[in-house]
C-alpha positions in Angstrom: 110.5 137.0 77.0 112.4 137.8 73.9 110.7 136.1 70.9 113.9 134.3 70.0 114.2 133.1 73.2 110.2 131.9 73.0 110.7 130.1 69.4 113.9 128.1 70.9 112.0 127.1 74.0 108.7 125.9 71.8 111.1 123.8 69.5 113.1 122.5 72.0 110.6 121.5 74.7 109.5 117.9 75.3 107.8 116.4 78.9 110.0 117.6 81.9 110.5 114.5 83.8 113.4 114.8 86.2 115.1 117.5 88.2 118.1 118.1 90.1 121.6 118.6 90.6 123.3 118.4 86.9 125.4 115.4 88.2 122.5 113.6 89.8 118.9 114.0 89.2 116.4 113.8 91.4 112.4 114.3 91.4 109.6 114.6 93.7 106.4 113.8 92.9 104.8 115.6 96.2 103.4 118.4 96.5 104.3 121.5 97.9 102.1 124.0 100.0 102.6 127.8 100.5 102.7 129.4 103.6 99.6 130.7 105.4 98.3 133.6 103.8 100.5 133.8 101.0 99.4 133.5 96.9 101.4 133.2 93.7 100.1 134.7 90.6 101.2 134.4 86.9 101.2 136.8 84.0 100.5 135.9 80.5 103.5 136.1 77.8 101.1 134.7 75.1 97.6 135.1 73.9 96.4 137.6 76.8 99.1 140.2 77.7 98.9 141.9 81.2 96.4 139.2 82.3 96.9 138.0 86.1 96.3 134.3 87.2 96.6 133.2 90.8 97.9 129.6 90.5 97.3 126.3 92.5 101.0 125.3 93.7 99.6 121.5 94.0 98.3 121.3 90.2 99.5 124.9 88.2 95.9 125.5 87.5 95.7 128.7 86.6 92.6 130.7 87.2 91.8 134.5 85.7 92.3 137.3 88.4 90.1 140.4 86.6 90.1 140.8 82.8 93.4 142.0 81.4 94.1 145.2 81.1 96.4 147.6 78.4 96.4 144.6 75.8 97.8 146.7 73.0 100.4 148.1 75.0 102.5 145.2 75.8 103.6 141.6 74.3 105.0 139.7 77.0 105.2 139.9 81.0 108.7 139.6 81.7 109.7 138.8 85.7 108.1 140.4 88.5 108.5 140.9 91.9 106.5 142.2 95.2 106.8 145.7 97.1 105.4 145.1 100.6 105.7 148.5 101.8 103.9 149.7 98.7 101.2 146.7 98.4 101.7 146.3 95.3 103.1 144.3 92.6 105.4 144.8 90.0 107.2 143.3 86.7 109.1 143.9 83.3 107.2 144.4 80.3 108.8 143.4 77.2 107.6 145.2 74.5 110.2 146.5 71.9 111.4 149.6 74.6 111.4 147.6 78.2 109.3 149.6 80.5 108.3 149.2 84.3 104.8 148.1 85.1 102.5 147.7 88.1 99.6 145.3 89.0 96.9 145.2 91.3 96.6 141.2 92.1 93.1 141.9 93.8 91.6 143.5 90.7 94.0 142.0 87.8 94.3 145.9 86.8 98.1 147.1 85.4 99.6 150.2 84.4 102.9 151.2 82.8 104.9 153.3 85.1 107.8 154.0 82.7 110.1 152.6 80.3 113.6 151.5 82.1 116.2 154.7 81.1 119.6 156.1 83.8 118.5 159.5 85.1 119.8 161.3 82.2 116.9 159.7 79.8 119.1 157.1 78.2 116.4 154.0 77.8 118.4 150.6 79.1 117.4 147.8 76.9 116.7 144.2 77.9 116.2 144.4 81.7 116.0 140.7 82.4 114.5 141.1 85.8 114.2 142.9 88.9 113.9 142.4 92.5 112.2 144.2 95.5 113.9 143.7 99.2 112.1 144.0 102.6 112.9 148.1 102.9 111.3 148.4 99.6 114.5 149.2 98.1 114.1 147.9 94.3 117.1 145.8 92.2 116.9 145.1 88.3 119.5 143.5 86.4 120.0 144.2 82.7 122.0 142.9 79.7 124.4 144.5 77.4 124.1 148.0 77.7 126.2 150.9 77.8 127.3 150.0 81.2 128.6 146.9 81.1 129.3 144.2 77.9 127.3 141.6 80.1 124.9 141.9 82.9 125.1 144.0 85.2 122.7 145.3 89.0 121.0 148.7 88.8 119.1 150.4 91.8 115.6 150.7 90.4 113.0 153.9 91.0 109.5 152.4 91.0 107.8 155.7 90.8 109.8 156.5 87.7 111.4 153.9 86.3 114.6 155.2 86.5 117.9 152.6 86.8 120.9 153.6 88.7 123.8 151.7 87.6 125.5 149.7 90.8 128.1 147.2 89.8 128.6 144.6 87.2 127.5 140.9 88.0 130.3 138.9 87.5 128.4 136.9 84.7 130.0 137.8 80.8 127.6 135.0 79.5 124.2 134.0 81.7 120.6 136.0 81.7 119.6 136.5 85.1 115.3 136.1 84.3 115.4 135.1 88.0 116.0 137.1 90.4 113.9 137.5 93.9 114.5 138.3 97.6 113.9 135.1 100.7 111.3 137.6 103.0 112.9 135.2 106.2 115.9 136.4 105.7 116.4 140.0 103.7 119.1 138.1 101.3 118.8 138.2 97.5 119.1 135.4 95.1 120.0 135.0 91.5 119.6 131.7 89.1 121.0 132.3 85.3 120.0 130.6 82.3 122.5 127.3 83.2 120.7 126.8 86.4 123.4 128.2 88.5 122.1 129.2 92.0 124.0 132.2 93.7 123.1 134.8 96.5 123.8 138.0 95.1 125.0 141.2 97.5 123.2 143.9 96.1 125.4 146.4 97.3 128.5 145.0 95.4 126.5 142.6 92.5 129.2 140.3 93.8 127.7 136.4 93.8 128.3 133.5 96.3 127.7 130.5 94.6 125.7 128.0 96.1 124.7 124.6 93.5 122.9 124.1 90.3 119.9 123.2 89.5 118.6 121.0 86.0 115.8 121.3 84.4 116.4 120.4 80.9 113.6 119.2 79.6 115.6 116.1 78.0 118.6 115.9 80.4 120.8 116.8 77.2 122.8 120.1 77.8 123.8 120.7 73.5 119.9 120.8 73.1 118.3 122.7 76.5 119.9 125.2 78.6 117.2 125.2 81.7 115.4 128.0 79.9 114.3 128.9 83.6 112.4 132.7 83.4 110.9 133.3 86.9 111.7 132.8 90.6 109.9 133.9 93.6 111.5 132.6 97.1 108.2 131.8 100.3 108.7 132.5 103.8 109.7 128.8 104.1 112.7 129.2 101.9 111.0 127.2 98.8 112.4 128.5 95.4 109.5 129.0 93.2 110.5 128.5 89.4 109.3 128.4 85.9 111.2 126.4 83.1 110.0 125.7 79.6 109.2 122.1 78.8 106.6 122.2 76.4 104.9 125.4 77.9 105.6 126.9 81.2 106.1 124.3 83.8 106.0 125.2 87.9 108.8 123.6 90.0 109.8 124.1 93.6 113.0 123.6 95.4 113.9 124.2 99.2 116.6 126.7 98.7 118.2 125.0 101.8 118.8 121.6 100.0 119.5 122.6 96.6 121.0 119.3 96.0 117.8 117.6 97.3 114.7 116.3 95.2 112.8 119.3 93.2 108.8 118.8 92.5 107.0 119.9 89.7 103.6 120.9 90.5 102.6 120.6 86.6 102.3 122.6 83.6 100.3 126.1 83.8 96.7 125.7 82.6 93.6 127.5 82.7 92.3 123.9 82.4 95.2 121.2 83.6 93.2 118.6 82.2 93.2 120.3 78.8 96.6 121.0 77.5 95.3 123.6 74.9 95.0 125.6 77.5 98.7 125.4 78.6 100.0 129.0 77.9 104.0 130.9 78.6 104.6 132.9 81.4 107.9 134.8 82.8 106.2 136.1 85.5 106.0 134.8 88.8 104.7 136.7 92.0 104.4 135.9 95.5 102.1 138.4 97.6 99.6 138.2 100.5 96.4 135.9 99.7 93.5 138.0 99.5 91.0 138.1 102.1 87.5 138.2 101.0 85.5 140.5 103.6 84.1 139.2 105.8 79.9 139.0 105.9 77.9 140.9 108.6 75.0 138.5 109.3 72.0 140.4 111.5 70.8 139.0 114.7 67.7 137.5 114.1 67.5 136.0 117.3 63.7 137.1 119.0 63.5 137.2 122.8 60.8 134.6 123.8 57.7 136.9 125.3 57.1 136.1 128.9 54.7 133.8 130.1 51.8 133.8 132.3 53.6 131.7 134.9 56.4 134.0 134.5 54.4 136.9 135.6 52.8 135.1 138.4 56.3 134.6 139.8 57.1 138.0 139.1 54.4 139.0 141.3 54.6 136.2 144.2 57.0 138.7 146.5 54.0 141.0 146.4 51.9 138.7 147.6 54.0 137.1 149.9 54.7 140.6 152.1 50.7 140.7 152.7 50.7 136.9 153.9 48.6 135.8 151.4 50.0 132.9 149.3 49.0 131.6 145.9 47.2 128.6 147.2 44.7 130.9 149.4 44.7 133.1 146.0 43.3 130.2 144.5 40.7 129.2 147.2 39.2 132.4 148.0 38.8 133.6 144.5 39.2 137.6 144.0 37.1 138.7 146.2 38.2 136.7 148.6 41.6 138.0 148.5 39.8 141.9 148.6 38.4 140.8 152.3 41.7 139.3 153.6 43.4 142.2 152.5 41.1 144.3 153.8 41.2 142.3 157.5 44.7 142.2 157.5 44.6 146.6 156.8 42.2 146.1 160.2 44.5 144.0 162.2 48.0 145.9 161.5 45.7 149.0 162.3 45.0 147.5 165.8 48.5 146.7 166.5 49.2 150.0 165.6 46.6 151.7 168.3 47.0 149.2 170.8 51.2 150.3 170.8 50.0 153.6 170.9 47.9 153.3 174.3 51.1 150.8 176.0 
């Protein structure tokens, strides 16, 4: 975030207690889940540049992903989006010349790509936000440059950095710090600095207005402008958002009822019982969970040895083809069982002879 913007939002903010449409509030005070195997992170605009957070949608308890990395080389973490042919995240780093960075949300490591600049080398100043579809095709939106007096949609190069200037948005007057892609659907969404919800054709930057959402932090327009900096859409069509109240605050809203009740899942903390540990953040991202590998545990399972019945059994057939059964076994003894064998030899021999002489 600019710091202007930062020092209004501080002074201004008080307790959000209410959201809705700007006519008629409503809140929710249930929370939300996200779908199966996804995970929304956070990036610090405050005392920790470039440091990742993986957030509890119930309670915004935000908890460290990796150690931060680049410190020096950034001041805020502007808004972010994910590339899921590339696996891997990226957002807008505010710091004096805009530049495009990257983030690893299993390790918490970034890396500047580039500062934003068209393809002849001119830098573009104050990208407001940028936006990554299905294809992997990436969107950024940026404010008064040589292109347009207001904002206005660029094609971005996330190897490079480079902007490619598409169309103007429509909007003389709004920011655009929110702008994401619904992964159900493939369609891109916008929400300016008033609130105002639109679908955005990124082909054209032409908008279709669809409602408005409040969240002024005092319900009065003259002193809060909904001061809302981040936006990620889930495979269930929820509207992730940050506002300021006081610090960053986490709200959701089912993009199909945007005139329905909102639900703010509480105000992001390393510690939510702790409010010194509230801290700002711009930068939302949705991506895959991350599944821990899995633990090989060795059979230890020993095969019981066999027993002395066992091998008795084992050895009954024998016995039984020679007539002798394991009750005369035990009568006779061993060397009784030697003689019987022995007679039997004598009698099978007789047979034998005697079938000879017939």
């Amino acid at each position: 975030m600019k710091t202007s913007r930062l020092g209004a939002a501080i002074l201004a903010g008080v307790s959000v207690t209410m959201i809705g449409l700007t006519a008629s509030p409503a809140f929710a005070a249930s929370a939300r889940e996200l779908p199966a195997g996804s995970a929304l992170y956070a990036i610090d605009c405050d005392s920790a540049p470039n440091q990742l957070y993986s957030l509890d949608t119930a309670t915004a308890q935000a908890t460290p992903v990796g150690v931060g990395t680049d410190p020096a080389n950034g001041t805020c973490a502007g808004p972010g989006a994910w590339d899921t042919i590339g696996q891997k995240a990226y957002y807008v780093d505010w710091d004096g010349v805009d530049a495009l960075r990257s983030m690893d949300v299993t390790t918490g490591v970034s890396q500047e790509v580039a500062p934003f600049a068209t393809a002849d080398g001119t830098a573009v100043s104050y990208v407001e936000s940028i936006a990554i579809g299905l294809d992997g095709a990436a969107y950024a939106i940026a404010y008064g440059n040589l292109m347009s007096s207001g904002s206005a949609l660029f094609s971005l190069d996330l190897s490079t950095g480079v902007l490619d200037y598409i169309a103007d948005t429509g909007d003389m007057d709004g920011d655009f710090y929110s702008f994401s892609v619904n992964p159900s659907t493939g369609d891109f969404y916008v929400v300016d600095d008033e609130g105002a919800i639109a679908r955005i054709d990124v082909t054209t930057g032409v908008q279709t207005p669809l409602g408005t959402v409040n969240l002024e932090t005092d319900g009065d327009p003259l002193t809060d402008d909904n001061d809302i900096y981040a936006l990620v859409i889930d495979s269930n069509g929820i509207m992730w958002m940050q506002n300021y109240g006081v610090y960053s605050d986490l709200w959701s809203l089912d993009l199909a009822d945007i005139g329905g009740a909102a639900i703010q899942s509480g105000t992001i903390a390393t510690d939510v019982a702790d409010a010194t540990t509230q801290f700002d953040t711009e930068s939302l991202i949705l991506a895959p969970a991350v599944v821990a590998d899995a633990v090989v545990v060795p059979d230890t399972t020993v095969e019981p040895a066999a027993t002395v019945t066992e091998e008795v059994a084992a050895e009954a057939p024998v016995l039984a083809e020679t007539g002798v059964d394991e009750e005369q076994l035990s009568r006779f003894g061993f060397a009784g069982l030697i003689t019987l064998l022995i007679g039997a030899g004598l009698v099978v021999a007789g047979r034998a002879r005697r079938q000879a002489r017939i």
